[in-house]
C-alpha positions, 0 to 999 in steps of 0.5 A: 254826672251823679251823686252830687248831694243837695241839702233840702231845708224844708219848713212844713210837710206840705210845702215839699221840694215838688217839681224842682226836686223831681228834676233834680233827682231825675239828673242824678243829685241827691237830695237830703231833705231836713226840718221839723216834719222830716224828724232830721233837724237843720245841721251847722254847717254844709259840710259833705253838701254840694247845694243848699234848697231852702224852700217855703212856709208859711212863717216869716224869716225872722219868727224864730220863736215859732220856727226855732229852726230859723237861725240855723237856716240864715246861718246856712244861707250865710255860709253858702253865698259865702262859698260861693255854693249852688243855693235856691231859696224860694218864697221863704227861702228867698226872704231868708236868703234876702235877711240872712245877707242884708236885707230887709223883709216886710208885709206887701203893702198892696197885700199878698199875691196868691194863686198863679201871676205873671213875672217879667224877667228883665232883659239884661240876665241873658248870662245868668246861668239860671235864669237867662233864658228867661231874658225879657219873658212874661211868664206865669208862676204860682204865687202865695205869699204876704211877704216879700223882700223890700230892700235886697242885699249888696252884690244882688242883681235883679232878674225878675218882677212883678207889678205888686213885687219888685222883687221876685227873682234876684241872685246874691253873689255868684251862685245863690238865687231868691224866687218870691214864687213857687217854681216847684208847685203844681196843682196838688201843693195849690190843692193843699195850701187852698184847703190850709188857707180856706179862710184867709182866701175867703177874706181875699175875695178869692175862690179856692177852686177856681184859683187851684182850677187855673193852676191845674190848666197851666200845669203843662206850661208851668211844668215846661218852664220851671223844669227846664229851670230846675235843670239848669240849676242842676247844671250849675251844681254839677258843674261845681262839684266838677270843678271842686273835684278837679282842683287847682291844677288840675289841667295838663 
């Protein structure tokens, strides 16, 4: 099935949809990407929209006063776990999805994870439709942030976690999932946001080259799990606009 519309909500130019939105694209959804970079402004509401992206940037959810999009963005989160609508927030989007619905962000006190970490998906997720196969796997991910999502909403399950973050991958209500990593970054976004955080990387004791240098190796690998990711949750997003269009009895 196509022409199921999903609306990206992008917050800076270089922290783009990626591999997810490949995989996505390449299962026939289309994507309609707004925020400040694109010139299109986040809308009110959902509206025409069978899934909502919120992807990451380098602000903090509640920092409205420099990303006056912010408000709008919690506002479409709220809507969308409400309607039950195929949701995806990753790094910022998960701390928006996380704040949006009841719970509480803060800086990670053992300080940021950034370049490629390992996330231990708990054993109990196998019938989570995005994330199942995943039951009780390490695998590798990108990480670059300073945040995370202390506390989680109610009606979250917990699927994934790392040892300076517990909680790296969670699913509030039926259909929205938060990601803390970045499972659409490859070795080009890392290029780009190394060369952004040259100096905050310098502090961290970390070299740039040689954190891009691991990405680019694991790329293969990453590209294998985190598109097989992607196109699960294009699955769920296909399946929901089935049986949106089927209706209540509908069935013979």
């Amino acid at each position: 099935m196509s022409g199921a519309r999903v609306l990206v909500v992008e917050h800076q130019g270089n922290a783009g949809v990626g591999l997810a939105g490949q995989r996505l694209a390449n299962l026939g959804l289309e994507l309609h990407t707004v925020g400040p970079a694109t010139g299109r402004p986040v809308p009110e509401s959902l509206d025409g929209f069978d899934a909502l992206v919120v992807l990451g940037g380098s602000m903090g959810p509640t920092e409205d006063e420099a990303a006056p999009w912010l408000p709008a963005t919690r506002s479409l989160l709220q809507q969308s776990v409400e309607q039950e609508l195929p949701t995806l927030g990753i790094c910022l989007g998960a701390q928006l999805l996380a704040t949006a619905t009841g719970g509480r962000v803060r800086e990670m006190p053992a300080g940021p994870e950034v370049g490629l970490n390992d996330v231990a998906f708990h054993r109990d997720i196998s019938a989570d439709p995005v994330f199942g196969d995943l039951a009780g796997a390490t695998v590798a991910a990108v990480q670059w942030h300073w945040l995370e999502a202390e506390t989680l909403p109610a009606d979250t399950q917990l699927l994934a976690s790392s040892p300076a973050c517990a909680n790296q991958a969670f699913r509030v209500g039926t259909r929205a999932w938060g990601v803390q990593f970045h499972p659409e970054a490859l070795t080009q976004t890392a290029r780009g946001w190394a060369d952004e955080d040259h100096q905050n990387l310098t502090k961290l004791g970390l070299d740039d080259d040689a954190l891009v240098g691991a990405i680019q190796d694991a790329s293969p690998e990453l590209t294998r799990i985190w598109g097989a990711v992607a196109d699960r949750f294009a699955a769920v997003v296909t399946e929901s606009v089935a049986r949106e269009t089927e209706g209540p009895g509908s069935g013979s």
